[in-house]
C-alpha positions in Angstrom: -87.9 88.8 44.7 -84.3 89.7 44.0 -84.9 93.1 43.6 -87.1 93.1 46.8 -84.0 91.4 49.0 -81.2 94.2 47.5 -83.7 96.7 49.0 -84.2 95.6 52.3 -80.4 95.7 52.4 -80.0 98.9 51.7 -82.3 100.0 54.4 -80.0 99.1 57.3 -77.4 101.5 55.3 -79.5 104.3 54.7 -80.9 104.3 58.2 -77.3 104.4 59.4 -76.1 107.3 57.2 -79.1 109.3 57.9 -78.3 108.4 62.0 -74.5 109.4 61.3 -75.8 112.9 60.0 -77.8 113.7 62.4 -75.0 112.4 65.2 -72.7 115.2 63.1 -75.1 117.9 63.2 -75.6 117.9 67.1 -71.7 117.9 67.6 -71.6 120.9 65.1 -73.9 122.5 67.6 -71.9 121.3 70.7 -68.8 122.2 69.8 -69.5 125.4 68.3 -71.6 126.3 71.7 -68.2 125.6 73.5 -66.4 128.0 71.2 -68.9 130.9 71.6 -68.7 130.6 75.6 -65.2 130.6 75.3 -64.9 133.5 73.3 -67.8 135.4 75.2 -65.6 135.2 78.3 -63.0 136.6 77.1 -63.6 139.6 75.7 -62.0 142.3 73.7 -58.3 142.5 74.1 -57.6 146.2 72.5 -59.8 149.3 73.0 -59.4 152.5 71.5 -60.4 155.9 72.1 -61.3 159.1 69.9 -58.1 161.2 68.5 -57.2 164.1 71.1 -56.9 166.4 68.6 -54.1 168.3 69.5 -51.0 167.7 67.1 -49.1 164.9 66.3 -48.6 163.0 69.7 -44.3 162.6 69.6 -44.0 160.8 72.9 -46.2 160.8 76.1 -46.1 159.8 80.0 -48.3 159.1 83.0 -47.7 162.2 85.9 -51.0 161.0 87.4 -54.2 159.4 87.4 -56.0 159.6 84.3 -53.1 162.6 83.5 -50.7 163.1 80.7 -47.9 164.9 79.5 -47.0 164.8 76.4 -44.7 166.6 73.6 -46.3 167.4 70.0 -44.6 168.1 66.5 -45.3 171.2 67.0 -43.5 171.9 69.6 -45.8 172.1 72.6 -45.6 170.6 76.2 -49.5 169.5 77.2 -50.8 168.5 80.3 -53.9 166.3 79.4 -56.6 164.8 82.0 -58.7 162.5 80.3 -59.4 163.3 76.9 -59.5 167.2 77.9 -56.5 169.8 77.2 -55.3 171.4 80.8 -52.1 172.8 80.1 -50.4 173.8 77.3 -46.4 175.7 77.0 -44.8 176.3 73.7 -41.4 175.6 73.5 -38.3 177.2 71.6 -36.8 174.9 69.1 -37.8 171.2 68.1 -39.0 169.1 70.8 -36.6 165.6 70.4 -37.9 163.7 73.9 -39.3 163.7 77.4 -39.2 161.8 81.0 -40.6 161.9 84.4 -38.6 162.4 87.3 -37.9 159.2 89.2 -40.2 161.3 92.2 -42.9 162.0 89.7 -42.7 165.6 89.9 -41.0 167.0 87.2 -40.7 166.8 83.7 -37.7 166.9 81.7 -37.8 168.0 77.6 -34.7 168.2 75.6 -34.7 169.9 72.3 -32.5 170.0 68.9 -31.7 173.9 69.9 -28.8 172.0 72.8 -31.1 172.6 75.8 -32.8 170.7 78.5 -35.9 171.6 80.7 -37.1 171.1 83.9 -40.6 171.9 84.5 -43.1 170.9 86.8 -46.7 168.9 87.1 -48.2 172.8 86.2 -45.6 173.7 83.6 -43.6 175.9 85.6 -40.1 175.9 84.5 -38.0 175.2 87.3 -34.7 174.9 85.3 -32.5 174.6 82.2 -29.1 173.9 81.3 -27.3 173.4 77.6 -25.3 170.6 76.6 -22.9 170.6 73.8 -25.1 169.4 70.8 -28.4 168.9 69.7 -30.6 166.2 72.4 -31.6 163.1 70.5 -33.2 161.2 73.7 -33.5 161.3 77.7 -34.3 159.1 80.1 -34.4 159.5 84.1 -32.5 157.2 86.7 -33.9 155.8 89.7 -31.3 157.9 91.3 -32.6 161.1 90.3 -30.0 161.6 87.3 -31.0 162.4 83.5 -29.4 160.0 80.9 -28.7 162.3 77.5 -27.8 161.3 74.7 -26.8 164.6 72.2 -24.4 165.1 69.3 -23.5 167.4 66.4 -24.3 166.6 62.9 -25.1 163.5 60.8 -23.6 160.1 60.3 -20.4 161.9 62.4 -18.1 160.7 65.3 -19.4 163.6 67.3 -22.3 162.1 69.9 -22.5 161.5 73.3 -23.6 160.1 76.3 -24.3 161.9 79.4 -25.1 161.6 82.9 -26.7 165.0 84.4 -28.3 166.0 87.7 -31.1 168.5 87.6 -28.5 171.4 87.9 -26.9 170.3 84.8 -24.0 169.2 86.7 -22.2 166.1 84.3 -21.5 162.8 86.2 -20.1 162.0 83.0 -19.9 162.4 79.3 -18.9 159.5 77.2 -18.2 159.9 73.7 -20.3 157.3 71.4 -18.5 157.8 68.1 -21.3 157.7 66.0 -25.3 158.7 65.8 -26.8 157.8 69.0 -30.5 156.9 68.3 -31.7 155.7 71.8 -31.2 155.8 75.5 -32.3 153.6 78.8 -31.6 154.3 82.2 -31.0 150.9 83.3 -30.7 149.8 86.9 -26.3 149.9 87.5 -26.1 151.8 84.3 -27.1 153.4 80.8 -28.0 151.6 77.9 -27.6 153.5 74.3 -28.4 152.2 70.7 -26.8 153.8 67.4 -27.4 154.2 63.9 -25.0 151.4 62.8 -27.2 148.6 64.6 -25.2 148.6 67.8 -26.0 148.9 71.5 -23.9 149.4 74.7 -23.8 149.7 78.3 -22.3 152.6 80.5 -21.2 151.9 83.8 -22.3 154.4 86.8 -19.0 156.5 86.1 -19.2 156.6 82.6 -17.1 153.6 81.3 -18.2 151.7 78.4 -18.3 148.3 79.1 -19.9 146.5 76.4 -20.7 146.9 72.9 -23.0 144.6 70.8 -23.9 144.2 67.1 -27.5 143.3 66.5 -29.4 143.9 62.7 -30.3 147.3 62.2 -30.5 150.7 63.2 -31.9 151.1 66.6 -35.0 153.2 66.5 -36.1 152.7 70.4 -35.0 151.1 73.7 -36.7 149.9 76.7 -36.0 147.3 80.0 -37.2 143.9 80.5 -38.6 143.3 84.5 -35.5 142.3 85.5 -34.0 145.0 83.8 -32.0 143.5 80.9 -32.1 145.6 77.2 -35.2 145.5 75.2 -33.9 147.2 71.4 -36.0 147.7 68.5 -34.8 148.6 65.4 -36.0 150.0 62.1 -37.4 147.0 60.7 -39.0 145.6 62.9 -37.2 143.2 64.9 -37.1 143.1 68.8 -34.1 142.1 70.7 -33.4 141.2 74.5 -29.4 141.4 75.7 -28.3 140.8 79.0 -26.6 143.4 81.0 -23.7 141.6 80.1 -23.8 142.0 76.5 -25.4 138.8 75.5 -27.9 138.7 73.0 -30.9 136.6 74.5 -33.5 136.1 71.6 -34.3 138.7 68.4 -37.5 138.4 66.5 -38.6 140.1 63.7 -42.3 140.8 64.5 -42.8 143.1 61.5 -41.2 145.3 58.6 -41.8 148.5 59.8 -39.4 150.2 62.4 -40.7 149.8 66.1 -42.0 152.5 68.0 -42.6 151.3 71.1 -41.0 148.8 73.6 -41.5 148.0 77.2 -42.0 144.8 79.7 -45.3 145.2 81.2 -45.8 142.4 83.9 -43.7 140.6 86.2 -43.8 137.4 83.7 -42.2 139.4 81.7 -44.7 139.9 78.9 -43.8 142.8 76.3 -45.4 145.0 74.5 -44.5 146.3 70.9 -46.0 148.7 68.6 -44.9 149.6 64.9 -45.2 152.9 62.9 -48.1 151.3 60.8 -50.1 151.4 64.1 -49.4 147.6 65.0 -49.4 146.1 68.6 -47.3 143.2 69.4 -47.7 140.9 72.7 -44.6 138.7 73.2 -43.3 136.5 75.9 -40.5 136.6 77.7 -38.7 134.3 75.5 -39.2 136.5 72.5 -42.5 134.3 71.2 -44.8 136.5 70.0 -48.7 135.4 71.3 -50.8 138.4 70.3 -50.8 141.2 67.0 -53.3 143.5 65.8 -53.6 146.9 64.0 -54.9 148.7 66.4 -54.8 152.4 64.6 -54.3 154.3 61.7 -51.4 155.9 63.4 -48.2 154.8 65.4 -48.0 153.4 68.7 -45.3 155.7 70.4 -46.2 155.6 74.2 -45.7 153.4 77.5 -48.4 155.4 79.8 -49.1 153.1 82.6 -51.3 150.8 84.1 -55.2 150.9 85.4 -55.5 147.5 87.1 -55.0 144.7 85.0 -55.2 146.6 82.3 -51.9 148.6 79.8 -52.6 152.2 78.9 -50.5 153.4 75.3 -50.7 156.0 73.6 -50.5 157.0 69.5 -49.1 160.2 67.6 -52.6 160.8 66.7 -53.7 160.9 70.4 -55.7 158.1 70.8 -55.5 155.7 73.7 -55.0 152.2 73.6 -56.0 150.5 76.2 -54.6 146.7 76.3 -56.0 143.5 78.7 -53.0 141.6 78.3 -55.0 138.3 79.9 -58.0 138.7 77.0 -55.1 139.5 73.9 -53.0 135.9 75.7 -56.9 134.0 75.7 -57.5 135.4 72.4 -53.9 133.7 71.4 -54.8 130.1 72.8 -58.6 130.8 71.2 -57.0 131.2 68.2 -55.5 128.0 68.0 -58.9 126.7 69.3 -60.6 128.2 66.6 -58.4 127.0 64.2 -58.7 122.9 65.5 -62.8 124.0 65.3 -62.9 124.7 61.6 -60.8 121.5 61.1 -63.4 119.7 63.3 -66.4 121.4 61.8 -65.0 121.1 58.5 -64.7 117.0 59.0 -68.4 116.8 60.3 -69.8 118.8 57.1 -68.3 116.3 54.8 -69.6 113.3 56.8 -73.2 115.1 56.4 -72.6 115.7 53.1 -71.4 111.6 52.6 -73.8 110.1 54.8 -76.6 112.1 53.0 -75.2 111.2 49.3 -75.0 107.6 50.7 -78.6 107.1 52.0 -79.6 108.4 48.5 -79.6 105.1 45.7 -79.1 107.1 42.3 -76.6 109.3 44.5 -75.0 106.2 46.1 -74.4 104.6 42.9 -73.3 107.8 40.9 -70.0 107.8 43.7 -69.5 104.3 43.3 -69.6 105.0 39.5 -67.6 108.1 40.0 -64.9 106.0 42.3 -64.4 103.2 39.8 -63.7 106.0 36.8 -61.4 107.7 39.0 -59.3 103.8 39.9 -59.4 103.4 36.4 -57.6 106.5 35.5 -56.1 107.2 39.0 -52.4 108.3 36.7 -53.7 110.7 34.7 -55.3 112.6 38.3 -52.2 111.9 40.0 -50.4 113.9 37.3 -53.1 116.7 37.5 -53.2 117.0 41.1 -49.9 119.6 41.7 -51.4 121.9 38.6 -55.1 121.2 40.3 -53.2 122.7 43.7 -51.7 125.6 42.1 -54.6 126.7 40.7 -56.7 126.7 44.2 -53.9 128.3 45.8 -52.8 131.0 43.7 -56.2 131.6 41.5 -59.2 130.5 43.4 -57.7 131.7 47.2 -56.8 135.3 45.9 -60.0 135.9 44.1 -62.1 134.8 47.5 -60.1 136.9 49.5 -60.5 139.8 46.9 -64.4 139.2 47.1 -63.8 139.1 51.2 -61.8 142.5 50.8 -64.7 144.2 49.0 -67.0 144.0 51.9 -64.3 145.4 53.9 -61.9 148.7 54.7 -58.7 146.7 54.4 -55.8 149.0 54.6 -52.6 150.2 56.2 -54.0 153.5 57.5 -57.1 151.4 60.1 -58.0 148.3 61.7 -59.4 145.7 59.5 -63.4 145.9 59.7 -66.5 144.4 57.7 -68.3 147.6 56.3 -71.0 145.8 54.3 -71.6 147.5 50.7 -69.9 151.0 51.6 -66.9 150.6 49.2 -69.6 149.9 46.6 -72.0 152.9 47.8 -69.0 155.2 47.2 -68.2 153.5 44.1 -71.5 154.0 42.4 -71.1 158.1 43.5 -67.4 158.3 42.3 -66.8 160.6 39.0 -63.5 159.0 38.3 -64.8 155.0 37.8 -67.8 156.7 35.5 -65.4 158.3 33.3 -62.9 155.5 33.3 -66.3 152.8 32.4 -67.2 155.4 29.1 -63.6 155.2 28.1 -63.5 151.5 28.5 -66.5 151.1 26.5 -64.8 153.3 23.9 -61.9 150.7 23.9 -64.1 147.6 23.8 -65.6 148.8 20.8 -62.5 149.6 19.2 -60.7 146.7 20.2 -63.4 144.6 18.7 -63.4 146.1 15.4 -59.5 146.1 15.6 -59.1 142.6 16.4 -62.1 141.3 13.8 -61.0 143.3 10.6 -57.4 143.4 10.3 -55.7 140.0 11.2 -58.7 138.4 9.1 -58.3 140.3 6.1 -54.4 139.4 6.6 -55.2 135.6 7.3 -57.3 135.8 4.2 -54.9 137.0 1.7 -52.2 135.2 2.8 -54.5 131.6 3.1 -55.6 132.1 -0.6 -52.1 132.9 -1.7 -51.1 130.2 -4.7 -47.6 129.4 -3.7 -46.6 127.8 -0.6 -43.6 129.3 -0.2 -44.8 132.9 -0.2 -47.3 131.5 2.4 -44.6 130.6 4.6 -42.8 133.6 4.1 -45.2 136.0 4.4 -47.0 134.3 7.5 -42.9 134.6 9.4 -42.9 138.0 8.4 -46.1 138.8 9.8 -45.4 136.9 13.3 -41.4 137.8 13.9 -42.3 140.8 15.0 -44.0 139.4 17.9 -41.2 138.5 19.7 -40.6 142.4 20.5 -41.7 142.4 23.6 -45.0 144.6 23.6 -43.9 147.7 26.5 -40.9 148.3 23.6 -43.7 148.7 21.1 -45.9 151.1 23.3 -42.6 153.5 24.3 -41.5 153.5 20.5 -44.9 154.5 19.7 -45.0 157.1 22.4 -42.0 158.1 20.9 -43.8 159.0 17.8 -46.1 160.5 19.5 -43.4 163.0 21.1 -44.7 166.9 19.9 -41.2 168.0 19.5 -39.3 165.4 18.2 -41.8 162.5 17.5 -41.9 160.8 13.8 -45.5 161.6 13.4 -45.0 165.7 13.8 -41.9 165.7 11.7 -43.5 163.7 9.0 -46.3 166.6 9.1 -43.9 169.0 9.5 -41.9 167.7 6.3 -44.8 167.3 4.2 -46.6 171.4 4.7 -49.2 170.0 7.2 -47.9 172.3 10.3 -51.3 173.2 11.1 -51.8 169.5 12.1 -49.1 169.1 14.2 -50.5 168.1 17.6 -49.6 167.1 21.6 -51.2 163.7 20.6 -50.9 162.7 24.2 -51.5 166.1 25.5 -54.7 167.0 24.2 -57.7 166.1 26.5 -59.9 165.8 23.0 -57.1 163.2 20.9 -55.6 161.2 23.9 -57.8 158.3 23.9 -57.7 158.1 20.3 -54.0 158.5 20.0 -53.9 155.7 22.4 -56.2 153.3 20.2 -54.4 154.2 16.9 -51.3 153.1 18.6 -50.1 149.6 16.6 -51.5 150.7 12.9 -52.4 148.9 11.1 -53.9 146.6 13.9 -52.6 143.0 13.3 -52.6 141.5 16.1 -50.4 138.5 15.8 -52.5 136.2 18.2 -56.0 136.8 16.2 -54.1 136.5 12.6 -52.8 133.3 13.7 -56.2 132.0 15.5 -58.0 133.1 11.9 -55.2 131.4 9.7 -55.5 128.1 12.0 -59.3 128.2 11.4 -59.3 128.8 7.4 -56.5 125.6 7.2 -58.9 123.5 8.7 -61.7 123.7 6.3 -62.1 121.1 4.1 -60.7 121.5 0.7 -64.2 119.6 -0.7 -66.3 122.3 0.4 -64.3 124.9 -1.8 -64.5 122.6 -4.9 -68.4 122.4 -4.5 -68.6 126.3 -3.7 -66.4 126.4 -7.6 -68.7 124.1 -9.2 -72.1 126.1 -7.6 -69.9 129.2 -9.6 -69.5 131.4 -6.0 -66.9 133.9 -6.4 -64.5 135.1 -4.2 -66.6 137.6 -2.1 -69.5 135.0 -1.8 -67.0 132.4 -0.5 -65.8 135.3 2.5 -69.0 134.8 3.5 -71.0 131.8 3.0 -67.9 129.9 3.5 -64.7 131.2 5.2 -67.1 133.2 7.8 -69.2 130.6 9.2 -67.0 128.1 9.4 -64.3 129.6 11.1 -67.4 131.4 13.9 -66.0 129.8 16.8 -62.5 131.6 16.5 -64.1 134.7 15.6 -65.9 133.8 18.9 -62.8 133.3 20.8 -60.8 136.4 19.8 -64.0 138.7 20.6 -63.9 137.2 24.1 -60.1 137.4 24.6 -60.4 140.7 23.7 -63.9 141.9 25.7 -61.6 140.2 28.5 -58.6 142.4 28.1 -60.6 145.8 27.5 -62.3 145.3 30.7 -58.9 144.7 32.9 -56.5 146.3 31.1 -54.4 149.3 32.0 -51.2 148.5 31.1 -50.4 150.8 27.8 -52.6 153.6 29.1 -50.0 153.4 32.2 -47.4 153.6 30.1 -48.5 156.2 27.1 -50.4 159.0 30.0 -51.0 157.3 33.5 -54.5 158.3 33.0 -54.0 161.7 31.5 -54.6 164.5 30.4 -56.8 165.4 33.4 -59.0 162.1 33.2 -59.3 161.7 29.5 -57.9 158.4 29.1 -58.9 156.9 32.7 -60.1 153.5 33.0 -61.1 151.4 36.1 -58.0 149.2 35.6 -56.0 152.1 36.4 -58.2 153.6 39.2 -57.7 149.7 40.4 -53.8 149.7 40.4 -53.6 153.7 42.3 -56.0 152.3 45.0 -54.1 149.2 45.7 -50.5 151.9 45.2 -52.6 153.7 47.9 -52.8 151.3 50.5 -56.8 151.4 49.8 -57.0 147.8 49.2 -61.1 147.1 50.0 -61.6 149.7 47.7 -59.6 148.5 45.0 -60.8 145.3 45.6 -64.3 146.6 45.2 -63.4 148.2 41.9 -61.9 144.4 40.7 -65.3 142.7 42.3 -67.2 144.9 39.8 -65.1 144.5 36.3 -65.4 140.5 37.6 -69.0 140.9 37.2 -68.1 142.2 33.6 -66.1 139.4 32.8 -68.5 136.6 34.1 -71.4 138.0 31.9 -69.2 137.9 29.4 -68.4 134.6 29.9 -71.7 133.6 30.6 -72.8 134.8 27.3 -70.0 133.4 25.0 -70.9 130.1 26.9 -74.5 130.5 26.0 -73.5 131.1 22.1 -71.5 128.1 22.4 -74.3 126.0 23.2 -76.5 127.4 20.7 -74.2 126.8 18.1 -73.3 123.1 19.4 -77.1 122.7 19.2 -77.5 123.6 15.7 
């Protein structure tokens, strides 16, 4: 009866966990319902087209609907409509900028041969005239003037400032005093930024009347809507200074030099791009609401507008074409989003504790589990920061790494899911084939390297008579440790050295000439030069791991194995063998461990050569992450994992089996 009564008690809780599940589940389904509606409405922020195809894409401007002109790296002046190639006119000397006539007729180019252009919408040249240095930027007044900034040399006092009608005819010409990077024809004047992190303001007769420091070299300029200074600099940080001077706001929206800067809307939204092909949306108070990469190459044009939405252009030709309402939604979704994993997060773990709860043998396995953890809540306490380090800087990366696999993460495209292609092209790549043979070539070694040596040393030293030549010998074997190990690889590459290396001048001093070799050199001996390196092989580690193991055998078992008349060579190995397994077991799976990832010497005796003789997927690893490729690399790393884990899995397995018996 006692029994009976508990149960009907805990039917009441079990009927309300199981109702609290179910309650979770449907807002699960609610709220995430509200998040896909949200997100379906407000579609994608950044589009962008097909490369044009026709050079490197310097700087570009609107001249009409759907039209283009642009300068290239090569020196041309195009006329594009669409994504087709109308007009093209080669220019003399290095094309440094462009602008559009305040009228939208003409086109002005200015080049590092001292001269300036004036074409028009059909590439006619209409005019030129030279200035007195090489043009480093132009931009046209609302007044119909041309802004120029030009100069002579590098890093010199000798850089102007000019103000030029279409004649050539100076307004003015202000000397700077040092490398002028950038110019802006403001609304009562020109702005100018320099190499030293500066920019100014010239007055409509050619004054200077301001000056201003800001943080590093100004790489482009551009005007807020109510035309105050937009500067951005070389690593990355956008400024805002009043037409007085005043420094507004700066903020530092990446590391990369900015390549692009311009208000786009009357709130006074801006837009930013970066050479690594990054887009920035930022407020008018400098707060940034909005980043992507939106292309492998960089962001260099302002084109326009086509209703609501922002036209840009890159070096590689591709249009970007930006609805600055979906990138601000996809801003405040992404703080929605963010509240929704908290809130779905919650609701799974009251699933997952009303489910454990309406279970009995789960229910009292948590109470069980609770009480332990009261009992010894210091010792957890004391856990918990190591516990947090781990899950932030072990179990976080190697997710994200798995993530990365599946991906093309890299800082030459946008971040995309690709499924299994980094793994398709892994399984067809030469190099990771060769570098698995010559890993397996190094396990093997490794292994009979670390199981022969340091135990034949442990041995010999263990079954030494005197104590004090135990000591001494065991120091003299495990000082040398505290060489730090690169020394040891360069002073055995050293040896190694054809010309001057030990190894070939002992050879040479002893008649053996003909077997003088490029040890290193030598597609046929690399490898092997590289697993000969630390003769005679005693690793310090495994020696002391064997000598630990041999101590703690019990001294009875050796007087029996005396008594039973078993020698020396019988007590190796009905004795000192089996009994010290489980370090033999631990060294072999250090070292299958360390074969597998490791890179480190080969990096430092031949980065891989010659050719691909000593390549290993470590290495290919460490030149695909050096190469920006990073889902690739990660792929690579997802692979040796799976290495390791059977591994693992298998010394776990021989664990078992040898607890069992």
């Amino acid at each position: 009866m006692p029994n009976l009564s508990r149960e009907k008690g805990a039917l009441p809780l079990v009927s309300n966990a199981l109702r609290t599940a179910i309650g979770a589940v449907i807002l699960i389904i609610i709220a995430n319902l509200l998040y896909y509606f949200a997100f379906a409405s407000s579609g994608e922020p950044v589009q962008v087209s097909s490369p044009l195809g026709s050079g490197r894409i310097m700087k570009a401007i609107e001249v009409g609907s759907r039209t283009t002109a642009a300068i290239t790296s090569d020196s041309r002046l195009i006329i594009v409509e669409g994504r087709q190639l109308l007009l093209e006119k080669k220019l003399a000397g290095t094309v440094a900028d462009l602008a559009l006539s305040a009228d939208k007729n003409k086109i002005y180019v200015g080049t590092s041969d001292r001269k300036v252009f004036v074409f028009d919408l059909s590439l006619n040249e209409q005019s030129s005239f030279n200035v007195n240095g090489r043009v480093i930027a132009l931009d046209s007044g609302a007044s119909g003037e041309l802004a120029i900034a030009y100069g002579i040399g590098q890093y010199t006092d000798k850089f102007w400032v000019g103000l030029f009608d279409e004649s050539g005819k100076a307004v003015y010409k202000t000397k700077i005093g040092f490398d002028v990077t950038a110019v802006a024809a403001g609304k009562n004047g020109v702005y100018f930024g320099t190499a030293d992190s500066k920019v100014g303001y010239l007055s409509p007769e050619g004054d200077e009347l301001w000056r201003t420091n800001l943080i590093q070299p100004i790489a482009r300029l551009g005007l807020s809507g109510n035309g105050e200074l937009l500067a951005g600099d070389e690593r990355g940080h956008v400024s805002l200074v009043s037409e007085q001077g005043k420094v507004r706001w700066i903020n530092q929206i990446s590391s990369y030099p900015v390549t692009m800067v311009a208000a786009v809307d009357e709130a006074g939204h801006i837009l930013a791009g970066d050479k690594e092909g990054k887009l920035y949306v930022l407020d008018a108070q400098g707060y940034g609401h909005y980043e992507a990469r939106v292309t492998a190459g960089t962001i260099n044009s302002l084109m326009g507008t086509a209703g609501e939405e922002i036209l840009l252009l890159t070096d590689r030709g591709e249009t970007v074409t930006v609805s600055l309402q979906s990138a601000l939604d996809a801003d405040r979704l992404r703080y929605f989003k963010i509240t929704l994993i908290v809130v779905n997060a919650a609701l799974i773990l009251t699933i997952i504790c009303a489910l454990v709860w309406s279970i009995a043998s789960w229910r009292a396995a948590v109470l069980g589990f609770g009480r332990k953890l009261k009992r010894s809540r210091s010792a957890y306490l004391l856990l918990l920061p190591s516990i947090v380090l781990i899950l932030i800087f072990n179990i976080a990366p190697t997710l994200m790494a798995v993530f990365y696999s599946f991906t093309n993460f890299s800082l030459k495209e946008p971040l995309k899911i690709i499924g299994f292609e980094n793994f398709a092209a892994l399984w067809s790549d030469s190099f990771f084939w060769v570098g698995i043979w010559n890993m397996f070539i190094i396990l093997i070694t490794s292994i009979i390297k670390e199981v022969t040596m340091p135990l034949l040393v442990a041995e010999l030293i263990f079954w030494l008579r005197s104590s004090r030549m135990k000591y001494w010998f065991r120091t003299a074997y495990v000082v040398p440790s505290i060489v730090p190990g690169v020394v040891g690889i360069l002073l055995w590459k050293m040896m190694y050295e054809p010309e001057v290396g030990m190894i070939n001048q002992f050879l040479d001093a002893v008649g053996l000439e003909s077997w003088k070799r490029a040890w290193l050199g030598e597609e046929s001996i690399a490898l092997w030069s590289i697993i000969m390196a630390g003769f005679p092989f005693v690793s310090i580690f495994a020696f002391l791991i064997y000598f630990g193991g041999l101590i703690g055998i019990s001294r009875d078992i050796y007087d029996s194995s005396s008594i039973d008349g078993i020698g020396s060579w019988g007590r190796f190995w009905k004795i000192d063998l089996p009994m010290i397994r489980p370090q033999i077991r631990l060294i072999l799976f250090f070292t299958f461990i360390g074969s597998i990832q490791g890179f480190a010497n080969i990096y430092l005796f031949t980065r891989g050569g010659p050719g691909t003789a000593t390549y290993v997927p470590g290495l290919q690893m460490y030149n695909q992450i050096s190469d920006a490729n990073f889902g690739y690399a990660s792929a690579i790393g997802f692979v040796l994992a799976i290495f390791v884990l059977a591994g693992s899995i298998l010394n776990l397995r021989f664990s078992k089996q040898e607890g069992v018996e």
